[in-house]
C-alpha angles and dihedrals in degrees: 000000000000118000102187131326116216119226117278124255139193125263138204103304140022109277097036132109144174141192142178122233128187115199138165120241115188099302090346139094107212123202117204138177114221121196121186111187137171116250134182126233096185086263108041152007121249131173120245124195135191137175135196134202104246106182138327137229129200108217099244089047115125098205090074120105128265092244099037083056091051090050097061 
């Protein structure tokens, strides 16, 4: 489930954009970076997108931010 989703920024390149997501998974908060960018085939462009798990939170952690906290 996702928790919030931070606005998404440029990237190196122009055709090349991230973003941030939060979202629980069973007793953890997972952070993950998400990237869509615009690749060639030699006939067309297509978007490709990734994402990779950033860090992770259990619900009781104290190291979690306040508003991340406030979000659940």
């Amino acid at each position: 489930m996702n928790i919030y989703t931070t606005k998404e920024y440029k990237g190196y390149g122009d055709q090349n954009y991230y973003h941030n997501e939060y979202r629980m998974e069973g007793d953890e908060v997972v952070k993950y970076s998400c990237n869509r960018h615009k690749v060639f085939d030699g006939q067309e462009s297509s978007w490709q997108e990734r994402e990779k798990r950033m860090k992770a939170w259990k619900l009781n952690d104290p190291d979690m931010s306040e508003w991340l906290k406030k979000a659940i």
